[in-house]
PyMOL commands that place a pseudoatom at each C-alpha (Angstrom):
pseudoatom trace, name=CA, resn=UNK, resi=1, chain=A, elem=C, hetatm=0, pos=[-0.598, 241.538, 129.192]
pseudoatom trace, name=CA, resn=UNK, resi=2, chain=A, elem=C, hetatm=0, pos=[1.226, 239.064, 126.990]
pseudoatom trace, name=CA, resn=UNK, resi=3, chain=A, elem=C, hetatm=0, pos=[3.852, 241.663, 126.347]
pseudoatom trace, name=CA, resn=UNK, resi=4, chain=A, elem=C, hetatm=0, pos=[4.967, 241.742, 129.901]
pseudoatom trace, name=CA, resn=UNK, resi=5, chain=A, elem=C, hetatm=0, pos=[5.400, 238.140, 130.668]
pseudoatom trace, name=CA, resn=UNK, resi=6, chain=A, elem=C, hetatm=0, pos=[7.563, 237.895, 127.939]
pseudoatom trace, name=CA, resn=UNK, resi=7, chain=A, elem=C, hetatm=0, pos=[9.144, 240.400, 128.999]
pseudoatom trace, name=CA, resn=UNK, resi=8, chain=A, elem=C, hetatm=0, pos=[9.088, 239.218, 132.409]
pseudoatom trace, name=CA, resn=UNK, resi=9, chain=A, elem=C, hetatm=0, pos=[10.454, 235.642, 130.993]
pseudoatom trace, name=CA, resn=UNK, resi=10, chain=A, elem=C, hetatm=0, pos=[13.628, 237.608, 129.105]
pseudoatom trace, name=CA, resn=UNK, resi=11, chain=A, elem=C, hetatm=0, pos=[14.140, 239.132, 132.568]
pseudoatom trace, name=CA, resn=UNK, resi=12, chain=A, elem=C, hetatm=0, pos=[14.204, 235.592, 134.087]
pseudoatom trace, name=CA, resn=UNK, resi=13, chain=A, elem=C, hetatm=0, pos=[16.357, 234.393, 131.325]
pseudoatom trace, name=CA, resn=UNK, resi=14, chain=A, elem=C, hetatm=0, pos=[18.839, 237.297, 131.554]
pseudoatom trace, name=CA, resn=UNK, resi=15, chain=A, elem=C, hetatm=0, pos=[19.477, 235.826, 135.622]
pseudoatom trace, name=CA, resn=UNK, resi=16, chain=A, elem=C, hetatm=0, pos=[20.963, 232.575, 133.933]
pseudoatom trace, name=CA, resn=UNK, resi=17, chain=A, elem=C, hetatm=0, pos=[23.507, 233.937, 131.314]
pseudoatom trace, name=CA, resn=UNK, resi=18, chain=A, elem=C, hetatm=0, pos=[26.715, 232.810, 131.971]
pseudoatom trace, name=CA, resn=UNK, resi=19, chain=A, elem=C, hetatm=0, pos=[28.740, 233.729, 128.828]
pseudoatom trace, name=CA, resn=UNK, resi=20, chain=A, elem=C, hetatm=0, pos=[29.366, 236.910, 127.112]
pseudoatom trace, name=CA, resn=UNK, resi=21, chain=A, elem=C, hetatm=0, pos=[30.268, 237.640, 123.551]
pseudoatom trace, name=CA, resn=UNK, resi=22, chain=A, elem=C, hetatm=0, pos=[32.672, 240.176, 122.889]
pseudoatom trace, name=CA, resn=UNK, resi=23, chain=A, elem=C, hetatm=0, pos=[33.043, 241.555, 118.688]
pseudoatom trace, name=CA, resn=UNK, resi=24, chain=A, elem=C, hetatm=0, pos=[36.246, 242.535, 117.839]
pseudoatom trace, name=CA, resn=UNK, resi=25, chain=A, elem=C, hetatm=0, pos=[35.286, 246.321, 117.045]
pseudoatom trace, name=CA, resn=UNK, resi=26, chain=A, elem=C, hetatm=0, pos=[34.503, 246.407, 120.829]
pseudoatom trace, name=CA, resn=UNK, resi=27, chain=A, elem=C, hetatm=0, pos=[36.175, 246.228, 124.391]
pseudoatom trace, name=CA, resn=UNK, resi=28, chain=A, elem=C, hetatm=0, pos=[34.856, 244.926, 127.488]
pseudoatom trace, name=CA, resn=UNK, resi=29, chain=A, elem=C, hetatm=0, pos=[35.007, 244.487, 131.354]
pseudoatom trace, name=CA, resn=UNK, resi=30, chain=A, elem=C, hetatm=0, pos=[33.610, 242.600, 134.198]
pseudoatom trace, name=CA, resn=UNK, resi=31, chain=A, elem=C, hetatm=0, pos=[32.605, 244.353, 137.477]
pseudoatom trace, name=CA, resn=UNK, resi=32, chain=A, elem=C, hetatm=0, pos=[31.714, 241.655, 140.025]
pseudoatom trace, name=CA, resn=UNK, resi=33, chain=A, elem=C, hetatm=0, pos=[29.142, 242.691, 142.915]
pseudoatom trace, name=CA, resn=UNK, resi=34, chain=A, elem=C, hetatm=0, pos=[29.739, 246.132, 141.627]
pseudoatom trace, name=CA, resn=UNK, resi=35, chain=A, elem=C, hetatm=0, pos=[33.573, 246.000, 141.907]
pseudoatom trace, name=CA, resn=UNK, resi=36, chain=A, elem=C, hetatm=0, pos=[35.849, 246.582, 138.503]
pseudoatom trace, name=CA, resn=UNK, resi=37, chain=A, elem=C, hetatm=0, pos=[37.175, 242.684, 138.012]
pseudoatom trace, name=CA, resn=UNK, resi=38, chain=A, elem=C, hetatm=0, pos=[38.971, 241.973, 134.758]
pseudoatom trace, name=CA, resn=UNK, resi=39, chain=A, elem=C, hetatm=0, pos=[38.689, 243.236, 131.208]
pseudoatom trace, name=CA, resn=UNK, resi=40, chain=A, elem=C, hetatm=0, pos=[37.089, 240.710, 128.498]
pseudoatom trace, name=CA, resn=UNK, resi=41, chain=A, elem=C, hetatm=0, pos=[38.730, 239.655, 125.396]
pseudoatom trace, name=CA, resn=UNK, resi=42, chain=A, elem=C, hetatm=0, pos=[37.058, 239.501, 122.029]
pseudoatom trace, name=CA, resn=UNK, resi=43, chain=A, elem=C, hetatm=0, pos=[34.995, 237.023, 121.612]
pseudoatom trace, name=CA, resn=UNK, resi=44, chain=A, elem=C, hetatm=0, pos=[33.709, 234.391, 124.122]
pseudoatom trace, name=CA, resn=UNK, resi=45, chain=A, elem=C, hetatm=0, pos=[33.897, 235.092, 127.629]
pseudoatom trace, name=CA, resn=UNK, resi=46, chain=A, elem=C, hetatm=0, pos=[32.454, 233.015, 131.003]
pseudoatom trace, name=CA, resn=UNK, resi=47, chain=A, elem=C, hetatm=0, pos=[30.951, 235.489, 133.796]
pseudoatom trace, name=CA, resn=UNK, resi=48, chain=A, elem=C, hetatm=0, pos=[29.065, 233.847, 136.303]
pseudoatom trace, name=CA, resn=UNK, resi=49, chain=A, elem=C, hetatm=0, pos=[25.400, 234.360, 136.576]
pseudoatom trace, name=CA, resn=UNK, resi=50, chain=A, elem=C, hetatm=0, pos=[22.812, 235.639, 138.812]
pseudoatom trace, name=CA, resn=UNK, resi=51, chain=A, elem=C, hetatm=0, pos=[23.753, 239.014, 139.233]
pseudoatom trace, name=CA, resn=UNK, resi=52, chain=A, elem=C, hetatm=0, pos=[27.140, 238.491, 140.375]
pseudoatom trace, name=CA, resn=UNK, resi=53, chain=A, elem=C, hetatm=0, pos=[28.859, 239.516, 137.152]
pseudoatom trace, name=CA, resn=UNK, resi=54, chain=A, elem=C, hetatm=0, pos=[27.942, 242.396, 135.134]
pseudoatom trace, name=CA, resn=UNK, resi=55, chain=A, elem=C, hetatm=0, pos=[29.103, 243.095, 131.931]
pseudoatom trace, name=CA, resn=UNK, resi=56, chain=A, elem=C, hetatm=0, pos=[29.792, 246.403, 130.150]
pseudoatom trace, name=CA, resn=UNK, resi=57, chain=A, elem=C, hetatm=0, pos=[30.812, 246.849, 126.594]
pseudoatom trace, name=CA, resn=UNK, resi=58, chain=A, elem=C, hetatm=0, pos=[31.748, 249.910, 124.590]
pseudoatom trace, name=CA, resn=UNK, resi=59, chain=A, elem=C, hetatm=0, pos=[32.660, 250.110, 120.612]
pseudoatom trace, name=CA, resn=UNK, resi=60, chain=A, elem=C, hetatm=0, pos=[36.769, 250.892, 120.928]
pseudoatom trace, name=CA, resn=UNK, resi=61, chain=A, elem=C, hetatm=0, pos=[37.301, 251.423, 116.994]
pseudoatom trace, name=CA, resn=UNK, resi=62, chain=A, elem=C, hetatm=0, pos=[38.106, 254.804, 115.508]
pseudoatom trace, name=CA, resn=UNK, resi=63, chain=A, elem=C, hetatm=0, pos=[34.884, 257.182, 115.530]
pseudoatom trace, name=CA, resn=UNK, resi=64, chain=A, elem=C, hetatm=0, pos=[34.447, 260.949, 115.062]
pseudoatom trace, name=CA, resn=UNK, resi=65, chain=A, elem=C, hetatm=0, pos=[32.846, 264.191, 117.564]
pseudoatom trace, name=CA, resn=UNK, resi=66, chain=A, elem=C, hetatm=0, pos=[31.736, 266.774, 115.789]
pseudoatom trace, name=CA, resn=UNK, resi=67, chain=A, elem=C, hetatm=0, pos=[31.564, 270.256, 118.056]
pseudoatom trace, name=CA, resn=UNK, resi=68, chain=A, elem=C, hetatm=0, pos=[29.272, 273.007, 117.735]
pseudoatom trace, name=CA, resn=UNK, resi=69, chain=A, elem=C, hetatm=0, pos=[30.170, 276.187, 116.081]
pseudoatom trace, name=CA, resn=UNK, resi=70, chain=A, elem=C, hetatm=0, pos=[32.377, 278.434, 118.004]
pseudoatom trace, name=CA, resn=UNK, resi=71, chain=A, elem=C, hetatm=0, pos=[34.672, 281.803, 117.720]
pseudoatom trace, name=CA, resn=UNK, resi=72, chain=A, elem=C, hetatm=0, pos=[37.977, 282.912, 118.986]
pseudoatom trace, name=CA, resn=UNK, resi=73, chain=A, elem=C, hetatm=0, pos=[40.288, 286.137, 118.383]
pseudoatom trace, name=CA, resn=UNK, resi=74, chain=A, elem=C, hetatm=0, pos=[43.555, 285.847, 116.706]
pseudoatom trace, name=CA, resn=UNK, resi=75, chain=A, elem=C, hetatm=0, pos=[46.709, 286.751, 117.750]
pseudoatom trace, name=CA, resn=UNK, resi=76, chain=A, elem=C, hetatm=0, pos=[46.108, 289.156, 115.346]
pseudoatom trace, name=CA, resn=UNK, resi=77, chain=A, elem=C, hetatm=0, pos=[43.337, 290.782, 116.007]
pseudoatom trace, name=CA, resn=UNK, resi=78, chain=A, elem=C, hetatm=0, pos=[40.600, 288.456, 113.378]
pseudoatom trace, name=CA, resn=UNK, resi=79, chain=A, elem=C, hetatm=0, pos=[37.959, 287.229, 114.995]
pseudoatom trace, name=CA, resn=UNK, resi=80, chain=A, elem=C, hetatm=0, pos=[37.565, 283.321, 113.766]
pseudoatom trace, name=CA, resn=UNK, resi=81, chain=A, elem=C, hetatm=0, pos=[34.211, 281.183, 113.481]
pseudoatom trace, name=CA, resn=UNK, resi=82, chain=A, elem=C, hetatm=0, pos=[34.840, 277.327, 113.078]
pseudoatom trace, name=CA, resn=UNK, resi=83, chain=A, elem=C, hetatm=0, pos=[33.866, 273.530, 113.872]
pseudoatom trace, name=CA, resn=UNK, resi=84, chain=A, elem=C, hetatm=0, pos=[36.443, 270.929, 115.050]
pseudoatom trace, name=CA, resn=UNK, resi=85, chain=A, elem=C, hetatm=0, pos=[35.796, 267.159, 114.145]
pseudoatom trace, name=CA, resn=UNK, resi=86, chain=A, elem=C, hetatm=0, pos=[37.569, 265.316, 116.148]
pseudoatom trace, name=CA, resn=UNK, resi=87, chain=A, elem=C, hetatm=0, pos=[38.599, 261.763, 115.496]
pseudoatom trace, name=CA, resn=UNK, resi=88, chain=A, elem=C, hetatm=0, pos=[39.100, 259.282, 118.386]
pseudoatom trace, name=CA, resn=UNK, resi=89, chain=A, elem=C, hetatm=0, pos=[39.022, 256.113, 119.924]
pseudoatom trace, name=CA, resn=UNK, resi=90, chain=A, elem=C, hetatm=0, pos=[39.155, 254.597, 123.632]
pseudoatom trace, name=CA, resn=UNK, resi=91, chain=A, elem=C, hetatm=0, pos=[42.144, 253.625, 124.781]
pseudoatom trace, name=CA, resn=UNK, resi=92, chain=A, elem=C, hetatm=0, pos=[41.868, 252.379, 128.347]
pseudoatom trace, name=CA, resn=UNK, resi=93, chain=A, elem=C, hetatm=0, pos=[38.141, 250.737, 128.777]
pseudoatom trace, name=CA, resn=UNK, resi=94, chain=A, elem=C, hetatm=0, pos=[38.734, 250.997, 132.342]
pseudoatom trace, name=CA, resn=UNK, resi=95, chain=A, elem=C, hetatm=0, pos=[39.135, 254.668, 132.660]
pseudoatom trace, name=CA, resn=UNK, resi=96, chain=A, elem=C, hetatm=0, pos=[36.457, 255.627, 130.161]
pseudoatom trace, name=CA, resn=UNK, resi=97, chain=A, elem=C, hetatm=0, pos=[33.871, 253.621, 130.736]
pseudoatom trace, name=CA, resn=UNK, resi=98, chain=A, elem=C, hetatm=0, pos=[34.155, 253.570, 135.051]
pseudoatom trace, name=CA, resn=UNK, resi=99, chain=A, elem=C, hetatm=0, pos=[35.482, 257.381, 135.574]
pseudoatom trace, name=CA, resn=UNK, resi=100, chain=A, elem=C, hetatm=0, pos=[33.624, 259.451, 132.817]
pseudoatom trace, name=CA, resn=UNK, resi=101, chain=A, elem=C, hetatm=0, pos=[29.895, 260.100, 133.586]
pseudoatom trace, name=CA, resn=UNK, resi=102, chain=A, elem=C, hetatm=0, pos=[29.429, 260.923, 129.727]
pseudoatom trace, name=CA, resn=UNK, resi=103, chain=A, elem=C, hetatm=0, pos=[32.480, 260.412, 127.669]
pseudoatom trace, name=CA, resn=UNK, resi=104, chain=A, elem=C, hetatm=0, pos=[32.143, 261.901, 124.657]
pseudoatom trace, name=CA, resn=UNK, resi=105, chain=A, elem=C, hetatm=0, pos=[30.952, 265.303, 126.129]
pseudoatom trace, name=CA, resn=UNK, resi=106, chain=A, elem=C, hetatm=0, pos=[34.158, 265.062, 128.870]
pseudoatom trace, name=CA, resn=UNK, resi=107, chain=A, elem=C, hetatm=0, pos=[36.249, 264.963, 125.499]
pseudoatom trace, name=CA, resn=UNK, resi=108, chain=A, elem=C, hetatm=0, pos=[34.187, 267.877, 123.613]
pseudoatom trace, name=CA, resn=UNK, resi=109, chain=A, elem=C, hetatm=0, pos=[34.659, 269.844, 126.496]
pseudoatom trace, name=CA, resn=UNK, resi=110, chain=A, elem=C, hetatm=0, pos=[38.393, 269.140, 127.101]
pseudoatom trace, name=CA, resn=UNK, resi=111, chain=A, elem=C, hetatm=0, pos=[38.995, 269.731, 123.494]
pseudoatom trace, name=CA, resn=UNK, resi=112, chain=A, elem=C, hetatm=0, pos=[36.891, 272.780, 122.591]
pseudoatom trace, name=CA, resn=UNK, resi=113, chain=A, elem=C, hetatm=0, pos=[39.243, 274.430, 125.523]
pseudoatom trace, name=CA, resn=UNK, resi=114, chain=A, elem=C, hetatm=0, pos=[42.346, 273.677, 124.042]
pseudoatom trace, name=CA, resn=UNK, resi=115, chain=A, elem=C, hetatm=0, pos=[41.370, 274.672, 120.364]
pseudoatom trace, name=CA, resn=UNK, resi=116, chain=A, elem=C, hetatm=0, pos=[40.065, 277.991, 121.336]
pseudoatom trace, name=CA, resn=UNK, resi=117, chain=A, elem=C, hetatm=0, pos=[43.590, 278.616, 123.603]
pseudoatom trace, name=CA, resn=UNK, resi=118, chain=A, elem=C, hetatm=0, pos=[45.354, 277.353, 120.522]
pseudoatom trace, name=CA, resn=UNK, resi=119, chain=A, elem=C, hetatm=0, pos=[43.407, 279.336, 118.074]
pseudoatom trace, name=CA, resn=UNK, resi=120, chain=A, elem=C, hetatm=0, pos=[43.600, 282.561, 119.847]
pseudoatom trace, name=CA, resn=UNK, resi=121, chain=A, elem=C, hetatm=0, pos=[47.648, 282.276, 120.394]
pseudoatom trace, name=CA, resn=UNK, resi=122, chain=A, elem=C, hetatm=0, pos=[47.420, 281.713, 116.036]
pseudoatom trace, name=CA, resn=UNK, resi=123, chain=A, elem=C, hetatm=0, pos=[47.508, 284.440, 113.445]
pseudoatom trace, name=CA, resn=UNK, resi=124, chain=A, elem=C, hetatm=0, pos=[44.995, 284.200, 110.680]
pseudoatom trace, name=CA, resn=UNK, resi=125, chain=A, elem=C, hetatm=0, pos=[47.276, 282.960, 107.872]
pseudoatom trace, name=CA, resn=UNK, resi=126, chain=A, elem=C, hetatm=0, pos=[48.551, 280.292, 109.973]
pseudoatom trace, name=CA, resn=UNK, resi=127, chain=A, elem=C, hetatm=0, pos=[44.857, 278.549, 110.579]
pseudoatom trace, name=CA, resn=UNK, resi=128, chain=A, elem=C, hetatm=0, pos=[44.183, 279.454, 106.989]
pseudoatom trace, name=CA, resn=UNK, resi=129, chain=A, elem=C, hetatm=0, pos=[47.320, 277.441, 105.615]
pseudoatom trace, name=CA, resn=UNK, resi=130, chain=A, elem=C, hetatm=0, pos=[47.090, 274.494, 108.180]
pseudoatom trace, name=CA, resn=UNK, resi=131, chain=A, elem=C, hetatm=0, pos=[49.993, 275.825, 110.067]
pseudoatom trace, name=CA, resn=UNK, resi=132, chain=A, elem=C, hetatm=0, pos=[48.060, 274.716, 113.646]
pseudoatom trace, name=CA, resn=UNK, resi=133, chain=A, elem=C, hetatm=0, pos=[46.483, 271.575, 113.024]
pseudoatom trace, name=CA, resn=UNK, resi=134, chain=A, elem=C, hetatm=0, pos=[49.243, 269.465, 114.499]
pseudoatom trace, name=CA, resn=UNK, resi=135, chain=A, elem=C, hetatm=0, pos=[49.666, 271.778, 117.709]
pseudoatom trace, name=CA, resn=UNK, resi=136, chain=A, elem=C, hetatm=0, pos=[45.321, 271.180, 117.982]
pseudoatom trace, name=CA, resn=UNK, resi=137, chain=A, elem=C, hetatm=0, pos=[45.943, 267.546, 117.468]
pseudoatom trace, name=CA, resn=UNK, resi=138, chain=A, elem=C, hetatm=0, pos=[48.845, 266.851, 120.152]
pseudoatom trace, name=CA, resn=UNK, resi=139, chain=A, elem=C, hetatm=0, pos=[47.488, 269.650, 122.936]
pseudoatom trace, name=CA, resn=UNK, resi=140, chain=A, elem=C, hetatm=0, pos=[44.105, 267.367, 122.453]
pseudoatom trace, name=CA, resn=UNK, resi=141, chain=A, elem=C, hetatm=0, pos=[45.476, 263.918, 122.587]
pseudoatom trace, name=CA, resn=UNK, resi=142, chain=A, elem=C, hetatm=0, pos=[47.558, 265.288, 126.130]
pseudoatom trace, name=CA, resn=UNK, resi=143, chain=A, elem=C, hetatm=0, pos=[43.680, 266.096, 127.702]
pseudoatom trace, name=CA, resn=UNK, resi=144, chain=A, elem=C, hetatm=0, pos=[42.177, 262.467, 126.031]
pseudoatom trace, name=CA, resn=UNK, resi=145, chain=A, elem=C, hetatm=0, pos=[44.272, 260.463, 127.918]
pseudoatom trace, name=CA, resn=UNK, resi=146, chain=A, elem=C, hetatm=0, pos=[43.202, 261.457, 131.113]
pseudoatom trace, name=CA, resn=UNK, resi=147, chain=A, elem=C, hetatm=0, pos=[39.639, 260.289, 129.743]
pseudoatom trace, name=CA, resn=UNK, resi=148, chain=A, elem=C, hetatm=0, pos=[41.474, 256.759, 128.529]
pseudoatom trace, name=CA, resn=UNK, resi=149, chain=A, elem=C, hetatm=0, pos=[40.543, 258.529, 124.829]
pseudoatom trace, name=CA, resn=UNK, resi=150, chain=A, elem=C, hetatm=0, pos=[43.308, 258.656, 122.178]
pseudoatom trace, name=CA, resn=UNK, resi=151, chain=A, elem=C, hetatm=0, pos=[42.767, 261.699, 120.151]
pseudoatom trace, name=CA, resn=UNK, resi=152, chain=A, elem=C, hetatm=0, pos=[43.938, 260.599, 116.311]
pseudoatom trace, name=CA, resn=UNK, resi=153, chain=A, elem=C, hetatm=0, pos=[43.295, 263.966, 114.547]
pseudoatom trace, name=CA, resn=UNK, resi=154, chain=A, elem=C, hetatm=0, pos=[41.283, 267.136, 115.320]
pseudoatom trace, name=CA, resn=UNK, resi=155, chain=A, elem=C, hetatm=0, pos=[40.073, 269.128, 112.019]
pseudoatom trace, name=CA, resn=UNK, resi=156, chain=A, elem=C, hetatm=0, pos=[39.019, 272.532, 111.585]
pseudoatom trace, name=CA, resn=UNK, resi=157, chain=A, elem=C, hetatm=0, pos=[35.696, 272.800, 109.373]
pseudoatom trace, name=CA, resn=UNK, resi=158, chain=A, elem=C, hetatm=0, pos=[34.101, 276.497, 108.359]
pseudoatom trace, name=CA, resn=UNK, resi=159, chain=A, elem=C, hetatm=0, pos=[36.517, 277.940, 109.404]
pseudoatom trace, name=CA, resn=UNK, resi=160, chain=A, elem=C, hetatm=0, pos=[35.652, 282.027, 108.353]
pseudoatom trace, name=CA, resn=UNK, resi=161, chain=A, elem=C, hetatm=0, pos=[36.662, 285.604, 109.583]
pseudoatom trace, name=CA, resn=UNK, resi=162, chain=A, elem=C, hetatm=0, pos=[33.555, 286.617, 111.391]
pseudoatom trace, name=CA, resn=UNK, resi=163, chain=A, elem=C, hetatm=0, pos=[32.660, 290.134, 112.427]
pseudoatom trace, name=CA, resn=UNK, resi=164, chain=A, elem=C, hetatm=0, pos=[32.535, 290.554, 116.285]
pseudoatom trace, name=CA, resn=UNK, resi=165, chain=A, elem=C, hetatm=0, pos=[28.908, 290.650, 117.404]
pseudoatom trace, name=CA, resn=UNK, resi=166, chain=A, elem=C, hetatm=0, pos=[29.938, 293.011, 120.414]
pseudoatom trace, name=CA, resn=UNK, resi=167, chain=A, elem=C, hetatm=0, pos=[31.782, 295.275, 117.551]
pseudoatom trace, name=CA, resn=UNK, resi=168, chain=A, elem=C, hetatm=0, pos=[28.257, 295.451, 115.975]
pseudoatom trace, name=CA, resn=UNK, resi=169, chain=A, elem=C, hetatm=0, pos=[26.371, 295.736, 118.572]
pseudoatom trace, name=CA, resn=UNK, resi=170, chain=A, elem=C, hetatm=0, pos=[28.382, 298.968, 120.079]
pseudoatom trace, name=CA, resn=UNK, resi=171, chain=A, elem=C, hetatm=0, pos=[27.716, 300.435, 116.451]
pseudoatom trace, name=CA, resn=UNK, resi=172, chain=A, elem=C, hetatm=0, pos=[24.312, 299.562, 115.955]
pseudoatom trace, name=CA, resn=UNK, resi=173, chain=A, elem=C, hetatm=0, pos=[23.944, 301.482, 119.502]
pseudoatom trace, name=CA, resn=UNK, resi=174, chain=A, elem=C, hetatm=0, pos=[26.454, 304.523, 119.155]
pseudoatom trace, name=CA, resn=UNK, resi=175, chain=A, elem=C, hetatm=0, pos=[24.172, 304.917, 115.972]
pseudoatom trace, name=CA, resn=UNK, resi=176, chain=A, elem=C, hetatm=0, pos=[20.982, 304.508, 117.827]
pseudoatom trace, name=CA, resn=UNK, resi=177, chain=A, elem=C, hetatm=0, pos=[22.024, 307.069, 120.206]
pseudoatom trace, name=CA, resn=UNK, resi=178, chain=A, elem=C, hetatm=0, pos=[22.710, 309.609, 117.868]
pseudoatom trace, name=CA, resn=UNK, resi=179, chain=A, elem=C, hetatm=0, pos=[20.238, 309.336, 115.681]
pseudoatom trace, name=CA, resn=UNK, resi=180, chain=A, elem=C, hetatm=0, pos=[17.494, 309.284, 119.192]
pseudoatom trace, name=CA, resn=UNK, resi=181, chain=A, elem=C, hetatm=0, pos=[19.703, 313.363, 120.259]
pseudoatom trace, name=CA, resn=UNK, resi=182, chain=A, elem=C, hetatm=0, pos=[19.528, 314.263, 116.591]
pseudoatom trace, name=CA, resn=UNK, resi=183, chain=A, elem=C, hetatm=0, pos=[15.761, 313.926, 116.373]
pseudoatom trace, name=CA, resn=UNK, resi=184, chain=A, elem=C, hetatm=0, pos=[15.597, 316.227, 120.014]
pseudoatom trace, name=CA, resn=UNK, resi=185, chain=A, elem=C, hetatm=0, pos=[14.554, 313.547, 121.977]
for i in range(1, 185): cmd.bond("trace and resi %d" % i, "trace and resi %d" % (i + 1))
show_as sticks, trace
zoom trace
């Protein structure tokens, strides 16, 4: 019971905030009565109360996506298991925070898309030796900005020659098959 009046009371007291503080690793903006209004500086910032002024804020420093394992075919012919890391940061608050539903998956998703295209227009030796990293990193930034992201660097991690489950799969069942005639059944 006591609990919820003071929550009740922070509510109350929430109503009557007329200032917002801004750090400097973050960016902000205004949207008054639901309507984008202005961005906010770091550090102190007016907004008037009651409602009429909501705040958003969002950490606009450098930060890092890690993707989930994936695989691609070569140009020549290798099939290729990796990770990308990519390192970003916002760029336009605006865009980001008021035209992305979930911003850091919009980015995975733009980016895994690219790195696989990239990837599978490579030959081995030239992911091996690094040869692709910069082609990853500038066909990523291009899909960012429409998100209001600036892609820094992308990074390949594990990256391996993997055997094509399909490949072992059609063996495991061309050797099923004749092992199930050889037996005469």
């Amino acid at each position: 019971m006591f609990e919820k009046l003071v929550e009740m009371l922070a509510q109350f007291g929430e109503l009557f905030k007329f200032w917002e503080v801004v750090h400097p690793y973050e960016g902000g903006l205004v949207l008054r009565l639901g309507i984008y209004n202005r961005d906010l500086k770091a550090g102190f910032n007016w907004v008037i109360p009651f409602g009429v002024e909501h705040t958003i804020t969002e950490y606009t420093v450098p930060r890092t996506s890690r993707t989930h394992s994936m695989s691609t075919t070569t140009k020549d012919a290798r099939t290729v298991g990796f990770e990308a890391v990519i390192t970003w940061r916002i760029n336009d608050l605006k865009k980001s925070l008021l035209e992305v539903s979930s911003l850091k998956d919009a980015l995975q998703d733009c980016c895994m898309g690219v790195i696989g295209t990239e990837l599978s227009e490579s030959s081995w030796d030239d992911i091996v030796h690094g040869k692709t990293i910069d082609s990853l990193t500038s066909s990523c930034r291009k899909q960012g900005w429409k998100w209001g992201v600036e892609v820094i660097r992308v990074q390949l991690t594990g990256v391996v020659a993997a055997k094509n489950i399909r490949l072992l799969q059609d063996q495991y069942s061309e050797g099923m098959t004749v092992t199930t005639h050889g037996s005469g059944a």
